[in-house]
C-alpha positions in Angstrom: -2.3 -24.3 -36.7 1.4 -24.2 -38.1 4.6 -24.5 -36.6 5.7 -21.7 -37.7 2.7 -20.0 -37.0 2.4 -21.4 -33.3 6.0 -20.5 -33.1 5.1 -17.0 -34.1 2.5 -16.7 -31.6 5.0 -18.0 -29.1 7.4 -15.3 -29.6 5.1 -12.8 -29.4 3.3 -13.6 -26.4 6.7 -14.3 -24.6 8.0 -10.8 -26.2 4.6 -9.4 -24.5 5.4 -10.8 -21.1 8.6 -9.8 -20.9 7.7 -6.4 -21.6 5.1 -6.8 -19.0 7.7 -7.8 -16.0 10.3 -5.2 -17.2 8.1 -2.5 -17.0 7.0 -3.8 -13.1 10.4 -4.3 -11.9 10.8 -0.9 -13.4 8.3 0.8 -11.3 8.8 -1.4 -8.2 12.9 -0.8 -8.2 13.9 2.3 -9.9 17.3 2.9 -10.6 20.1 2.5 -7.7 18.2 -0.7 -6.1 16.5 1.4 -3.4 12.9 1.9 -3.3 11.8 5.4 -3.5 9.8 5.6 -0.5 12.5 4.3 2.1 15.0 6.7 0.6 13.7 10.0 2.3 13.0 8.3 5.7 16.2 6.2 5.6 18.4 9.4 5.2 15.9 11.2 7.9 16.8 8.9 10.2 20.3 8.5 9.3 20.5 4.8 8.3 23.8 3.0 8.6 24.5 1.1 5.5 23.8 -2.0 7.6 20.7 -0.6 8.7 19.2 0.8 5.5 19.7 -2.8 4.0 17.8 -4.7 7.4 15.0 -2.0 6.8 14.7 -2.3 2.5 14.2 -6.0 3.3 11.5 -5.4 6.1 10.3 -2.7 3.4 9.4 -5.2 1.0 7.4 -7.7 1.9 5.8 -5.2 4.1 5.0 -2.7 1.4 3.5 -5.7 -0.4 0.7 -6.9 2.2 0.3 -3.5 2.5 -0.4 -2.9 -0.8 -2.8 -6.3 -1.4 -4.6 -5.2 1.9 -5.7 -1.7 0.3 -7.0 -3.4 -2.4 -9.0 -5.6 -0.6 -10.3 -2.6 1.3 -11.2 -0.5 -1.9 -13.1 -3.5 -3.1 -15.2 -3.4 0.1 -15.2 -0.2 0.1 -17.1 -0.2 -3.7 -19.2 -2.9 -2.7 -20.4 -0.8 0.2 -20.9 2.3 -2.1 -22.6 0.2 -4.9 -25.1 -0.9 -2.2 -25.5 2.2 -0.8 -26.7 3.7 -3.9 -28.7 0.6 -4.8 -32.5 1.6 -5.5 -33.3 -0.4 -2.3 -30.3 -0.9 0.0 -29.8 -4.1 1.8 -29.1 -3.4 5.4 -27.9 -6.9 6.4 -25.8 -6.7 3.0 -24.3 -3.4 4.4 -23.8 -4.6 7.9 -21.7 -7.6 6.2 -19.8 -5.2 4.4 -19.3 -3.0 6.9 -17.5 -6.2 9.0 -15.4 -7.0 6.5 -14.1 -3.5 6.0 -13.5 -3.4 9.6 -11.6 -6.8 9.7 -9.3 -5.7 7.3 -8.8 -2.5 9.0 -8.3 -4.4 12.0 -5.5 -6.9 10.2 -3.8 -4.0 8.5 -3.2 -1.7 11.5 -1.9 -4.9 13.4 0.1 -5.4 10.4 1.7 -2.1 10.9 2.2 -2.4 14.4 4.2 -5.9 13.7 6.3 -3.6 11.0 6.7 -0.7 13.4 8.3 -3.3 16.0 10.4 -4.5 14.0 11.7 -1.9 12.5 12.6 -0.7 16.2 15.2 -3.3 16.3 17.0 -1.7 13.7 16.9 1.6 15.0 19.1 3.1 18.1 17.3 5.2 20.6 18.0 8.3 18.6 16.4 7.1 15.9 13.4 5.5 17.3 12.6 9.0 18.8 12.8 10.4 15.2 10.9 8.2 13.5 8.3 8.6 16.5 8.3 12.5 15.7 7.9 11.8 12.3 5.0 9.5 12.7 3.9 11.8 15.4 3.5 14.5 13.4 1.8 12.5 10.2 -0.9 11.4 12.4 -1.6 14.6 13.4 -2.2 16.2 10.5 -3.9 13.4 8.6 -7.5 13.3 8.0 -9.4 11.2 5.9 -10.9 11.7 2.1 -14.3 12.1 3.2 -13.4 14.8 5.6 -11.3 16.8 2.7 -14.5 16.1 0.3 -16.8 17.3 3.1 -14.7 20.4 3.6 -14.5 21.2 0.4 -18.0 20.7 -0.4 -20.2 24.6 -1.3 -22.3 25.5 1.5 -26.3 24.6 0.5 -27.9 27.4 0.7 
């Protein structure tokens, strides 16, 4: 190969990259510095300035695990389907499965907890009862995928 042709190549693939890691820390900080998602709740709860700046950087890293735990989960969570829909399912392979699905569960809801609390310290008592009416109310009217599917599902006749 060439100099000039490996120097080519070079640019390129470093043009390429860069692209790649604007376009991430596009989507990751839009414009203004502030993550979409904290916005709304930050002004909900009426943030200080110092306050909105303790929570972005709890927001973060948080939003991060939270993000690579999902993933993990939706990996199990094919795995489990894929074996489920094998032409002979493996029941010890979907008991494993099933355990590791749950042990992430497990790490990401004590993952949340460890956010929630600290996110308490930043909040006054006015503003922990908001957020806990907020959150209140989000859990109530959740429900999961399966049960919308379910619902939605035409009555067999």
């Amino acid at each position: 190969m060439s100099p000039r042709f490996r120097n080519i190549l070079l640019a390129v693939s470093l043009a390429l990259n860069v692209g790649f890691v604007a376009t991430a820390v596009q989507r990751h900080w839009p414009a203004g510095g502030q993550e979409a998602p904290a916005a709304p709740l930050a002004q909900r709860l009426g943030l200080s300035a110092g306050q909105q700046a303790a929570w972005m950087r709890l927001e973060g890293p948080f939003l991060a695990d939270l993000e690579e735990n999902w993933a993990a989960i939706r990996a199990q969570r094919q795995a489990l389907l894929d074996e489920l829909f094998a032409a002979h399912p493996d029941a010890a392979r979907l008991d494993g499965i099933q355990a590791k699905i749950a042990a992430l569960q497990d790490e990401q809801q004590k993952r949340v907890i460890r956010q929630l609390l600290a996110e308490r310290e930043v909040l006054d008592a006015r503003q922990r009862d908001v957020l806990k009416e907020l959150l209140m109310r989000e859990f109530a009217a959740q429900e999961s995928r399966a049960e919308q599917l379910h619902r939605q599902a035409p009555a067999v006749r």
